[in-house]
C-alpha positions as a printed NumPy array, in Angstrom:
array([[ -8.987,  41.323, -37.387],
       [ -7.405,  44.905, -37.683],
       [-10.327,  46.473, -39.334],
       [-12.409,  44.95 , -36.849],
       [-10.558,  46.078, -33.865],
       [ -9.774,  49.758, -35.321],
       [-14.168,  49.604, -36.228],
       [-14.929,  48.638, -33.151],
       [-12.558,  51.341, -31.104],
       [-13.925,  53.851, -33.569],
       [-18.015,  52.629, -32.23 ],
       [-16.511,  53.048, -28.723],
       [-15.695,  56.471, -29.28 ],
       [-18.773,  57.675, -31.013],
       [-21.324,  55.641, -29.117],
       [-21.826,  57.977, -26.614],
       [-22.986,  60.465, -28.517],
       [-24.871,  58.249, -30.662],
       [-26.918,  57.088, -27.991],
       [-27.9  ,  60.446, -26.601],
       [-28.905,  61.291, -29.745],
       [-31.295,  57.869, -29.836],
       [-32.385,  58.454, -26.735],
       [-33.029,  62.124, -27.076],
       [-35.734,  60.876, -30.035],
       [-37.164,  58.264, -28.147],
       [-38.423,  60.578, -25.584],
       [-39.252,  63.105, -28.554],
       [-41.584,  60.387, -30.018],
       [-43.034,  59.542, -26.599],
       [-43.788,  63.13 , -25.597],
       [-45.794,  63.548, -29.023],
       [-47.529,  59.842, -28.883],
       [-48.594,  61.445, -25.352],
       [-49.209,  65.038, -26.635],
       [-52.064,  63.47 , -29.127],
       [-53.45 ,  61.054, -26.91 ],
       [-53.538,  63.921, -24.364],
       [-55.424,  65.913, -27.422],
       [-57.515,  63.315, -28.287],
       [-58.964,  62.565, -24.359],
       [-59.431,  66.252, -23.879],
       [-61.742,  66.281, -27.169],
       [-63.91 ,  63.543, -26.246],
       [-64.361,  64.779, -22.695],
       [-65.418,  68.029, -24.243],
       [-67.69 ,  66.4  , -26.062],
       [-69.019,  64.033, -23.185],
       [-69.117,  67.259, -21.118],
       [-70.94 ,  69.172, -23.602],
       [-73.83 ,  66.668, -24.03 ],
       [-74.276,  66.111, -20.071],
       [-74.49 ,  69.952, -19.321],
       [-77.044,  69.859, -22.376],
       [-79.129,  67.048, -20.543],
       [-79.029,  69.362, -17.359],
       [-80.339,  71.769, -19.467],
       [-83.168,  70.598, -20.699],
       [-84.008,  68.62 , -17.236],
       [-83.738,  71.877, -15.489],
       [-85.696,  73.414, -18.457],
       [-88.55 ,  70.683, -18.078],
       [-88.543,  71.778, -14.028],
       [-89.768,  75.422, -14.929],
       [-91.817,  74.823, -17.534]])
């Protein structure tokens, strides 16, 4: 019981900091999983962008010729 007791006064007093550190790597991880998916949207929209403005193109192109 007295190792338990002096542990679990010893968690109490670095919990605190413990957990800000958790949470401060949590976000980290969420703010990249976002940052790529982010990435990843803006690279296909390119791309769907890209091919639409092409089809534009050559509809406009097909106008005037």
């Amino acid at each position: 019981m007295r190792y338990q007791f002096r542990f679990g006064k010893l968690n109490k007093q670095t919990s605190p900091k413990r957990h800000r550190g958790a949470v401060f790597i949590e976000y980290l991880l969420l703010v990249t999983l976002v940052g790529f998916g982010v990435i990843v949207g803006l690279a296909a929209l390119r791309g769907a962008l890209v091919n639409e403005l092409l089809d534009l193109a050559n509809a406009i192109n097909a106008i005037n010729t």
